[in-house]
C-alpha positions in Angstrom: 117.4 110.6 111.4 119.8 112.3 113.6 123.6 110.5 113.4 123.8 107.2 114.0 126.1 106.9 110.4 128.7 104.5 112.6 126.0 102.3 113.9 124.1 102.2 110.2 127.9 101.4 108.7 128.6 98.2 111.3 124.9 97.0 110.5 125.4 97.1 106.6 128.6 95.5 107.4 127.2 92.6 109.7 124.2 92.2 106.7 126.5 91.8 104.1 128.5 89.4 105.7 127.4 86.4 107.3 125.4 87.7 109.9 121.8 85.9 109.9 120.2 87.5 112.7 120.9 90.8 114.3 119.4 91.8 117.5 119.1 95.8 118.6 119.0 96.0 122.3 118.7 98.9 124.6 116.6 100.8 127.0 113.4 101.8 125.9 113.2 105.3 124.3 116.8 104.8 123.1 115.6 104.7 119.4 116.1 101.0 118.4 113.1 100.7 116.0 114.2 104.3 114.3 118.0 102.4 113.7 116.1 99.7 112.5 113.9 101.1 110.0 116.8 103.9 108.5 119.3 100.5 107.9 116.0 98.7 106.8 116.1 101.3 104.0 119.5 101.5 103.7 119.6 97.6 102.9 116.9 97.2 100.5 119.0 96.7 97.2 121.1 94.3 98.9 118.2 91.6 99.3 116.9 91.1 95.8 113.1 90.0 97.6 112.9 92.9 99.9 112.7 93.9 103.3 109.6 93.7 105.0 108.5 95.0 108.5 106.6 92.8 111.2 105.2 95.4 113.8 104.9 92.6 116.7 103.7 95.5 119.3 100.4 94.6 118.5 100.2 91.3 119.5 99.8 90.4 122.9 100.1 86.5 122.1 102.8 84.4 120.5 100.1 82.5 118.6 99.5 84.7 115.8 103.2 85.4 115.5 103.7 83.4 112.6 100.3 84.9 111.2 101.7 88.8 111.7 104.7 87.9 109.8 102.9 86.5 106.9 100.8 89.3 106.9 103.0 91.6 106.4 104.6 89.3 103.7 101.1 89.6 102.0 101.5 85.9 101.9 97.7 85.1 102.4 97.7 81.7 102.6 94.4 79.9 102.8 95.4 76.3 103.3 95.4 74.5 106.2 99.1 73.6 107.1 100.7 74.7 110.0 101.8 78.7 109.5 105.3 78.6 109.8 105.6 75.3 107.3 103.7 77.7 104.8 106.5 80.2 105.9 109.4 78.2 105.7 108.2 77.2 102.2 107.7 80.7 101.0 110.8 81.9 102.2 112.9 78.6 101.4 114.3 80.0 98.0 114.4 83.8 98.6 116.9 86.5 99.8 114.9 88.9 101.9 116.0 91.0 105.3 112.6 90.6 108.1 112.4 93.5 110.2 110.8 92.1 113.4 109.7 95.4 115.8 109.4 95.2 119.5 109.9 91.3 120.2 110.6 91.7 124.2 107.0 90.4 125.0 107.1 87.4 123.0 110.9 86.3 123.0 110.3 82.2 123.2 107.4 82.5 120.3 110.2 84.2 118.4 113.1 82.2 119.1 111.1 79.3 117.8 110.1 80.9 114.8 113.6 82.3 114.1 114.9 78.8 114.5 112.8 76.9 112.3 112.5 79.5 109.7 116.4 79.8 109.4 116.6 76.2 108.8 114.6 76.1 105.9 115.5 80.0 104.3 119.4 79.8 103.9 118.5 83.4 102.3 116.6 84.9 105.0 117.9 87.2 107.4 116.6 89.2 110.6 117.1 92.3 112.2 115.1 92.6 115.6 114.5 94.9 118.4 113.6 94.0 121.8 114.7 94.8 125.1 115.4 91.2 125.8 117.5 89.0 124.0 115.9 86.5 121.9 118.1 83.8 122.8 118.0 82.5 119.1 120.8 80.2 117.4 123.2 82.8 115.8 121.9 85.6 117.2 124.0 88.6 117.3 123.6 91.5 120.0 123.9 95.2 118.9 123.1 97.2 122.0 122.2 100.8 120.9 123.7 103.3 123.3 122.0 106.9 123.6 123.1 109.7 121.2 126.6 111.5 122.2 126.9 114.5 124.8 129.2 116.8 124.9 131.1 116.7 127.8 130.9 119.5 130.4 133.1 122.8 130.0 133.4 121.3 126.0 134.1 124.0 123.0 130.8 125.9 122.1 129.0 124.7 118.6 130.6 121.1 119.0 128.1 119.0 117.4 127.0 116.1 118.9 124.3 114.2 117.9 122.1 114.6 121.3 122.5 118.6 120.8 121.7 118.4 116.9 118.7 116.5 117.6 117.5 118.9 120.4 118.5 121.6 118.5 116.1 120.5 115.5 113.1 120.1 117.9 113.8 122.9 120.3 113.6 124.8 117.0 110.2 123.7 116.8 108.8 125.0 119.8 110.4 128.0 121.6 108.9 131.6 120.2 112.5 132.5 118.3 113.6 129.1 117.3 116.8 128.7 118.7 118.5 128.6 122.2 121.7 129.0 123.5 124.4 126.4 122.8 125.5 125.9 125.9 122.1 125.4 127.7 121.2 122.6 124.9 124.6 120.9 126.0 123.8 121.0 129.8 120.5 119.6 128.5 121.0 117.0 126.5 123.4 115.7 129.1 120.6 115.9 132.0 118.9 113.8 129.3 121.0 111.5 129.0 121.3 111.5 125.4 118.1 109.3 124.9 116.1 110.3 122.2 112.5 109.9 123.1 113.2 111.7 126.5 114.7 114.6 124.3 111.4 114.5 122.2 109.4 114.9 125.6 111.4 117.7 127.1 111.9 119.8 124.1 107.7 119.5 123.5 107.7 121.7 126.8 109.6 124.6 125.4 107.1 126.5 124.5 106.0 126.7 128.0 109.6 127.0 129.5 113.0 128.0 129.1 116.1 125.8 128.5 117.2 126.8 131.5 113.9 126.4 133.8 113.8 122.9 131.8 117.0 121.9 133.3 116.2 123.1 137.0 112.9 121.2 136.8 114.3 118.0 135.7 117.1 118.2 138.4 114.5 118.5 141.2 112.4 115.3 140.2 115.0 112.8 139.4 114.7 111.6 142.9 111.2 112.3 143.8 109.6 110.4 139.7 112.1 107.7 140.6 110.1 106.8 143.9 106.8 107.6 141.9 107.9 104.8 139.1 108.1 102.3 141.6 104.6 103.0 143.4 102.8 102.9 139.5 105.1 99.2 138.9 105.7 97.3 142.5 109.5 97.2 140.9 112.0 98.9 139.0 110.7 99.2 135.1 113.6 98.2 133.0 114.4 102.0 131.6 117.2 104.5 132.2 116.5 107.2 134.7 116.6 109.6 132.5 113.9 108.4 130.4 112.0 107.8 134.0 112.5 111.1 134.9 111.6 112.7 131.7 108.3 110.4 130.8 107.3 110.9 134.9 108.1 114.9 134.6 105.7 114.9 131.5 103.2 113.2 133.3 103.2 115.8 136.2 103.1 118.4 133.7 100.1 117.3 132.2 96.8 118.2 133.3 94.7 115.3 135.5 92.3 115.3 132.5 95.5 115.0 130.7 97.0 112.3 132.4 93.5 110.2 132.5 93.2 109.9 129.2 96.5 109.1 128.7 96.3 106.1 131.0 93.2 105.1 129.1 94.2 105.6 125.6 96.5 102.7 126.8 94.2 99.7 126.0 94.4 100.5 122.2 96.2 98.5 120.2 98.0 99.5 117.2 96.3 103.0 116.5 92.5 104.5 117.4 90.3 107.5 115.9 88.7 110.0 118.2 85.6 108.2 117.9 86.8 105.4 119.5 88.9 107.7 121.8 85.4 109.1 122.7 83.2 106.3 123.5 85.9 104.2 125.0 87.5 106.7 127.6 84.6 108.8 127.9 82.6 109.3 131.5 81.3 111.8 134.2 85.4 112.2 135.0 86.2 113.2 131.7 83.4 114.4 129.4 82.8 113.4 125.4 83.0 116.7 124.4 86.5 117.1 126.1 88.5 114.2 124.5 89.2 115.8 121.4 91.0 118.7 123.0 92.9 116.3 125.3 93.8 114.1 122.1 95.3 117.6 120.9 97.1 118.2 123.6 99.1 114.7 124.0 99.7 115.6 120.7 101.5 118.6 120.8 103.3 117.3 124.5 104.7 114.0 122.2 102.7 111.7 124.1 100.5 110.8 120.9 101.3 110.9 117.3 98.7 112.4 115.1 98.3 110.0 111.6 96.2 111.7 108.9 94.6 109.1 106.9 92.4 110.2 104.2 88.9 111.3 105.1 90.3 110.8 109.2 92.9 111.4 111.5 94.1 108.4 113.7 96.5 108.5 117.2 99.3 106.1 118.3 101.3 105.8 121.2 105.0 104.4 122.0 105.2 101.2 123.1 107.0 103.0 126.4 104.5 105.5 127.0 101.3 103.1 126.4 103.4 100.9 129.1 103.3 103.4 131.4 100.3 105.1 130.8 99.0 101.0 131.6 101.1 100.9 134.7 99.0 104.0 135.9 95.7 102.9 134.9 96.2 99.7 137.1 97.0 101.9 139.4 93.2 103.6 139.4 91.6 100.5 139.3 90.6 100.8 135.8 92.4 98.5 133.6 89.5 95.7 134.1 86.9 98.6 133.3 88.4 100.2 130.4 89.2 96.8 128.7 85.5 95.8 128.9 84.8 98.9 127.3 87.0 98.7 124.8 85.8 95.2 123.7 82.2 96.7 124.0 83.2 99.7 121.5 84.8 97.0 119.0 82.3 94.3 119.2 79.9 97.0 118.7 81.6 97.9 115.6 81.9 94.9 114.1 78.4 93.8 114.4 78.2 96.9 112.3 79.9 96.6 109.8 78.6 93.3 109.5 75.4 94.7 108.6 77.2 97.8 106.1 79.3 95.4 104.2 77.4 94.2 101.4 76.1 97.7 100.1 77.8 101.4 99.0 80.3 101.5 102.0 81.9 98.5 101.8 85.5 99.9 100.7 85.1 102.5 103.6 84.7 99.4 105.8 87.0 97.4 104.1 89.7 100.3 105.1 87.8 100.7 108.6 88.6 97.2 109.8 92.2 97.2 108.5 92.7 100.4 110.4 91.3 98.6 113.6 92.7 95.3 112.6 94.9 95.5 116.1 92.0 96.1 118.0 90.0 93.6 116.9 92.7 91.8 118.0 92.8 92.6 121.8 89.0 92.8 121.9 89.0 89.1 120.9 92.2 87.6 123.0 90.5 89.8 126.0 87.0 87.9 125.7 88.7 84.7 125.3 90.8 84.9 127.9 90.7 87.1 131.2 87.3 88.5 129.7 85.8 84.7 129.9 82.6 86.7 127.6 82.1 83.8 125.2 79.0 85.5 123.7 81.1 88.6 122.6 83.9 85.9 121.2 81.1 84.7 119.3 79.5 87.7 118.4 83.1 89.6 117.2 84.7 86.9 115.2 81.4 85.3 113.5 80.1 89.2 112.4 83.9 89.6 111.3 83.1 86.8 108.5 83.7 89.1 105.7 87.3 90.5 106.9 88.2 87.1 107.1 87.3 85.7 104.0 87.3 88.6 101.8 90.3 90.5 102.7 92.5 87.9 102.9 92.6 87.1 106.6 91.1 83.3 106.4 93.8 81.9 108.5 93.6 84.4 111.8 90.0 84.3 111.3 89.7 80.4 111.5 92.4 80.5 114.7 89.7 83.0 116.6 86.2 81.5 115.5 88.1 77.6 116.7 89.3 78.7 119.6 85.5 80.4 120.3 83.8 77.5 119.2 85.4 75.3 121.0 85.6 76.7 124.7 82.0 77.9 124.2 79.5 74.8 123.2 76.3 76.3 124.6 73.6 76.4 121.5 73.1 80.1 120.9 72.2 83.0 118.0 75.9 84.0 117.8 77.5 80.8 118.2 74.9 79.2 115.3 76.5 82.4 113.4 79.9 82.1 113.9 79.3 78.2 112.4 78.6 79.4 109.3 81.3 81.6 109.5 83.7 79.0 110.1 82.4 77.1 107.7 82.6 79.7 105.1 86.0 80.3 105.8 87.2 76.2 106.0 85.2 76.2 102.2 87.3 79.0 100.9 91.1 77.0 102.8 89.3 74.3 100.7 89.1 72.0 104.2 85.9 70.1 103.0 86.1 67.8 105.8 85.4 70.6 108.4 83.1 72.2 106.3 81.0 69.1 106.3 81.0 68.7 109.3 79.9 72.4 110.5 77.8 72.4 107.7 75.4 69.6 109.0 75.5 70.8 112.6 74.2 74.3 110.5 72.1 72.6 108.5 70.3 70.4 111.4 70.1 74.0 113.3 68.5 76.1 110.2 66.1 72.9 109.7 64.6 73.5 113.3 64.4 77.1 113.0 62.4 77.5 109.4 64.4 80.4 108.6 65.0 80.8 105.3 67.8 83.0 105.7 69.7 80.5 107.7 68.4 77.8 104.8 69.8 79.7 102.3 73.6 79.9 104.7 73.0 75.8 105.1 73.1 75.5 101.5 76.2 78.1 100.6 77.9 75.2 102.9 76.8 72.1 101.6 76.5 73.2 97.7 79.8 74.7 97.9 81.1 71.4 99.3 80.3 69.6 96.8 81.4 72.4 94.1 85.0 72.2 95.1 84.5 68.3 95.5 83.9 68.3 91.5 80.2 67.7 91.6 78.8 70.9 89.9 75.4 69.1 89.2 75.3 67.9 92.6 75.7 70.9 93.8 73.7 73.3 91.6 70.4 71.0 92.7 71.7 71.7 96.2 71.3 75.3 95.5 68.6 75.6 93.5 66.7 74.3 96.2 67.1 77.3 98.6 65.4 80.7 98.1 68.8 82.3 97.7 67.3 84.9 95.0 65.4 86.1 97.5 65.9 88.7 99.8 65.6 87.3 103.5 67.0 90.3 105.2 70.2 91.2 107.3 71.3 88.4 109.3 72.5 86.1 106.7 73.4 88.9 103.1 76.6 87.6 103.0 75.9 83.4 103.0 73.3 84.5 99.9 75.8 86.9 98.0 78.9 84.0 98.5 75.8 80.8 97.1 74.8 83.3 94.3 78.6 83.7 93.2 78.7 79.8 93.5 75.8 78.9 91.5 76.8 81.6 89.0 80.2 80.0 89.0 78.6 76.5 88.6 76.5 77.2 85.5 80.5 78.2 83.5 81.7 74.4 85.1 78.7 72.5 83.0 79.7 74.8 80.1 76.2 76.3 80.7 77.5 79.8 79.2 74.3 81.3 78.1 72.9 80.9 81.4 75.8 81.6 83.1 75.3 84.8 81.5 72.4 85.6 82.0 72.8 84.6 86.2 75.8 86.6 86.1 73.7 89.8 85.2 70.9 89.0 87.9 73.5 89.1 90.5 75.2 92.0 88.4 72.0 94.0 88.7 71.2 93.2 92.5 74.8 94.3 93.7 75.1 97.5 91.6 71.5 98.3 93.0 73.2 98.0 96.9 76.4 99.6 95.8 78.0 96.4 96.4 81.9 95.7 94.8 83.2 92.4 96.3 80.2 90.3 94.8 79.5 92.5 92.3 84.1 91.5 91.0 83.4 87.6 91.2 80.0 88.2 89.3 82.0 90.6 86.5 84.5 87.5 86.2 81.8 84.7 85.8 80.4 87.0 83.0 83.7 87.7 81.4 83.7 83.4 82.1 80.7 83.0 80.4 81.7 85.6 77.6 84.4 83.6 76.7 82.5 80.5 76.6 80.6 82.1 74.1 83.7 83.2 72.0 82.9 86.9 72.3 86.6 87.9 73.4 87.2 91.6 74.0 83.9 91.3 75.9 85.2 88.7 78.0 88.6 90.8 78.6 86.7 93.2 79.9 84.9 91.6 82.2 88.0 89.9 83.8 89.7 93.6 84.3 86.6 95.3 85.7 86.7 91.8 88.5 90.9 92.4 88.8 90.1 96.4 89.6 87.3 95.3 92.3 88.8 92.5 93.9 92.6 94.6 94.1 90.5 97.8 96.0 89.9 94.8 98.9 93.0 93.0 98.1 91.3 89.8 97.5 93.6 87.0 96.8 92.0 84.5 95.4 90.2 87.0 92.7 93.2 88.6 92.0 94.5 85.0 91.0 91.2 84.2 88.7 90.6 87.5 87.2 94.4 87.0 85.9 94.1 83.6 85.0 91.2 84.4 83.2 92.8 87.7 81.4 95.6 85.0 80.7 93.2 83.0 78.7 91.7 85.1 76.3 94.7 86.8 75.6 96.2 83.5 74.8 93.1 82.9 72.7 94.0 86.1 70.6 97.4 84.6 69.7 99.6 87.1 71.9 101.1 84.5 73.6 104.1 86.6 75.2 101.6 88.6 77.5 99.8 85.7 77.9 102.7 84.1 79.7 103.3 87.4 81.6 99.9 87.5 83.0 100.7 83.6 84.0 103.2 84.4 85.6 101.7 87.5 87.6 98.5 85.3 88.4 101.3 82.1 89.6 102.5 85.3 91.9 99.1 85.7 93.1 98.7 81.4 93.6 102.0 81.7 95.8 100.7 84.0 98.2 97.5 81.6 98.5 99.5 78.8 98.4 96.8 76.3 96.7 96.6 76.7 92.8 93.6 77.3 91.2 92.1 76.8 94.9 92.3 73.3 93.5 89.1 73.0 91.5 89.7 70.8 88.7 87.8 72.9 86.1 90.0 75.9 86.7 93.5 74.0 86.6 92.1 72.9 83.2 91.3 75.8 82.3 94.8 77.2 83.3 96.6 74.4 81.9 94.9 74.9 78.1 96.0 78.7 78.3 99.5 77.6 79.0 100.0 75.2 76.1 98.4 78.5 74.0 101.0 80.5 74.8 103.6 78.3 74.1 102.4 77.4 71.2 102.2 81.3 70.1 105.4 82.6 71.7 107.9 79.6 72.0 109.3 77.9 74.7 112.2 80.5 75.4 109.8 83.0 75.1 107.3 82.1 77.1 109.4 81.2 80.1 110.9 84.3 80.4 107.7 86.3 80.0 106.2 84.0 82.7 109.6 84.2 85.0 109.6 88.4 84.5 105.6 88.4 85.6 106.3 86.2 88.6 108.8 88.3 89.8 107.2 92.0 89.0 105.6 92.7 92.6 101.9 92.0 92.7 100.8 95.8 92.6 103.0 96.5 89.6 101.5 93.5 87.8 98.4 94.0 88.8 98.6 97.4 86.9 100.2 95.2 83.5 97.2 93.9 83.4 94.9 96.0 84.2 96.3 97.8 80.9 94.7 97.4 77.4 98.1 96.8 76.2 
């Protein structure tokens, strides 16, 4: 961060005042999410419940605004209320600064959010950027201005912030590493003193002098002007500097260059080169040049480069993707490249589909996160302008897994309704995607949808003979009436499908999740030995595939089973080996068992202190889910008992503040309590 100490001071004062909402405004390019993040940082012991950020550049709808905020909450709610009630509850009794990043594009779906949210959270505040005011109740306006200039004909060495900052990146780039003072000056003033122009001019010192910088940008203020308004039909809402010095950087870059560029635009969020590849890729610009083009936007500022373990991934600025769009609707492309894109990603996700239950599934796991954005547009593209109801289908039914398993149930079920219900034609990907919705209305616990879906399934499966889909029909319907509190009823339900069977690809997943459920089931009717003895079948058959999120529920119904059967340490076990699995995927609901049940047999051992600690930590865990024991009767019971254990061991005043210290240690950091022996 280059100065901005003045602006940082008036934010901290308007935060620690009575400010509830703060608004940064300014042209693009003028560095408002930069500001935002460095005071985000600066304010973090001032809001005792943290300050999160809500990227909202992603999001091309303000439907899944409320969704992106709880997301980045990690509030993974998997009931059915409305998203900003389960908000507004969340945040009703906490102190905690929301960054909200890039609102300009969905300024009503904010407003309303703000409004309603505010109303509830007397502790919340928000600090926003957007180009646009919000138009919120109590909304403050901080316009960020560009860096300071020095003036013409002032002293040499004055340091003002443009020059320090093109200074630090000319440094970067021309052969000696520095420049003359006085040609940084006339620069930064040409420049306006916006930072992301400064960024894009000083990339090109390697290829030019400070001085043949300056000339060049003088010649084309006029001529990019004109060009900005052929590429938009009207006059884009930036400073002409900025114009001048994103257009100039255009012209600068090769035509292979600048192609890619315009189509790198459809991404959301960040891409690989892969995708880069098969996306942008044709007889114009050939495969095997995109990853020297990707290099080159690189080094000119257009992309960023984002190492990320065993890959490297690329994202754009909000302004340059903008107008890197407004030039690929200018080729005629836009309709193309989006099709292609949402082939590439629907492509994807029917593989991974078929990867996820064997050895790669944390790759995948960390795959789809990475191209959570993406999925994203591929889906809001084939349900809207796209009209492709078959690839709506396709994407969000063979995205099951990311939905359920990674904590995503809610955006999941607001994709595979909206699919569903524009497109009723009977086909092999809409049939899927009903299991998929039912699987994810059994795990919000809505047994009245999954009913009905499930006998639509069921009537479907029936015609077909396919045991596969017989086996999904009856993950639906026994699961039903397991969460209904009719384990008998719903063990003959699945012991009447060939679940132990392999039935191939299409339907792994609606096996692995009936498995779990029957395993489950068999610990509900106190059947421990055979509990146990299920539990290692399905042990056996995931550790065969290399398989971790079946393989966690099965270690807890074991470690269930094991304690059951009074054996303990071997139950304790158990329940850590499920809490390390299910954390790697950052599954919810068995983080919240695996605790619960850690909870219990530490209770059981008479140390009644952690015992209320890990209560506490798993209660964390309920809050984010926002259903308690997912409601099933047998673990509230269960939950209950362990409670009135620890009480009885450590004492009221004990126990409450061991549960009230877990409860508040943040879920990673009490996750890793638990996971220790002691």
């Amino acid at each position: 961060m280059v100065g901005r100490r003045t602006e940082l001071a008036e934010l901290r004062r308007l935060f620690t005042g009575r400010s509830r909402m703060v608004t940064l405004t300014g042209v693009g390019g003028v560095g408002k999410t930069r500001l935002a993040l460095e005071a985000a940082a600066e304010l973090q012991p001032v809001f005792p419940d943290g300050v999160w950020l809500v990227e909202l550049s992603p999001l091309s709808e303000g439907g899944l605004l409320a969704h992106a905020i709880a997301e980045a909450l990690r509030l993974a709610d998997e009931t059915t209320r409305p998203m900003n009630e389960v908000l507004a509850g969340y945040l009703a009794n906490r102190e905690l600064l929301l960054v909200l990043d890039t609102c300009e594009h969905l300024v009503d779906a904010c407003a309303a959010t703000v409004r309603e949210l505010e109303k509830e959270a007397p502790g919340l505040r928000i600090l926003a950027t957007s180009r646009r005011l919000i138009g919120a109740p109590g909304e403050e306006v901080f316009t960020v201005e560009p860096l300071p200039v020095p003036e013409a004909g002032a002293a040499a060495g004055s340091q003002d912030d443009a020059v320090v900052l093109l200074a630090e990146r000319a440094a970067q780039h021309l052969p000696g590493g520095e420049a003359p003072w006085a040609e940084l000056a006339a620069l930064s003033r040409c420049l306006e003193g916006l930072p992301l122009a400064i960024e894009l001019a000083a990339a090109r010192l390697g290829e030019l002098s400070v001085a043949e910088l300056i000339e060049r940008l003088d010649d084309r203020f006029a001529i990019l002007g004109q060009t900005e308004k052929v590429v938009y039909g009207t006059e884009p809402p930036w400073h002409q500097a900025l114009r001048t010095a994103i257009g100039w950087s255009h012209q600068l870059c090769s035509p292979a260059e600048r192609l890619l560029w315009a189509r790198v635009s459809v991404f959301s969020g960040s891409f690989d080169a892969e995708a880069a590849r098969l996306v942008c890729a044709d007889t114009h610009l050939g495969p095997e040049r995109v990853g020297g083009l990707l290099a080159a936007l690189v080094d000119k500022s257009i992309l960023t480069w984002q190492p990320t373990g065993a890959t490297e991934r690329y994202r754009m600025l909000d302004t340059l993707r903008e107008y890197g769009a407004g030039w690929l609707r200018r080729l005629g492309e836009e309709h193309e490249l989006r099709c292609r894109h949402l082939i590439y990603y629907r492509a994807l996700a029917l593989q991974a589909d078929t990867a996820w239950m064997g050895p790669d599934q944390i790759e995948w796991y960390e795959r789809t996160v990475a191209d959570h954005a993406n999925f994203r547009a591929a889906l809001d593209f084939c349900l809207g302008e796209g009209e492709d109801g078959t690839s709506a289908l396709e994407v969000a039914g063979a995205l099951w897994f990311f939905w359920l398993a990674c904590g995503y149930l809610r955006e999941g079920r607001h994709h595979l309704d909206h699919a569903l219900h524009r497109f009723r034609e009977r086909s092999p990907a809409r049939t899927r995607a009903l299991w998929a919705c039912g699987a994810i209305a059994l795990g919000q616990g809505d047994l009245d949808t999954v009913a009905r879906l499930g006998e639509e399934f069921r009537a479907i499966a029936e015609t077909a003979s396919d045991p596969a889909m017989l086996v999904a029909a009856a993950h639906l319907g026994g699961g039903r009436l397991a969460l209904s509190g009719a384990p008998a009823q719903a063990a003959a339900v699945f012991d009447a499908s060939p679940y132990t069977q392999d039935h191939g690809h299409a339907y792994t997943g609606a096996r692995f999740l009936l498995w779990t459920m029957r395993v489950f089931v068999h610990a509900n009717l106190g059947e421990f030995t055979q509990a146990a003895a299920a539990a290692d079948a399905l042990r056996a058959e995931c550790l065969k595939r290399g398989e971790r999120w079946a393989l966690a529920f099965a270690d807890y119904v074991r470690g269930l089973a094991a304690c059951g059967l009074g054996r303990l340490d071997e139950a304790a076990d158990y329940a850590r080996m499920s809490l390390a699995g299910k954390a790697l995927l950052h599954d919810s609901i068995g983080i919240g068992t695996a605790v619960d049940l850690l909870a219990s047999v530490t209770a059981a051992t008479g140390e009644g202190e952690r015992a209320a600690r890990l209560l506490g930590i798993g209660q964390r865990a309920w809050d984010l889910i926002g259903r308690d024991q997912l409601g099933v009767p047998e673990l509230i019971a269960a939950r209950e008992a362990c409670e009135r254990q620890a009480r009885a061991h450590a004492g009221d005043a004990a126990y409450e503040k061991a549960f009230t210290r877990g409860r508040q240690d943040g879920l990673d950091e009490g996750i890793a309590y638990a996971l220790r022996r002691h």
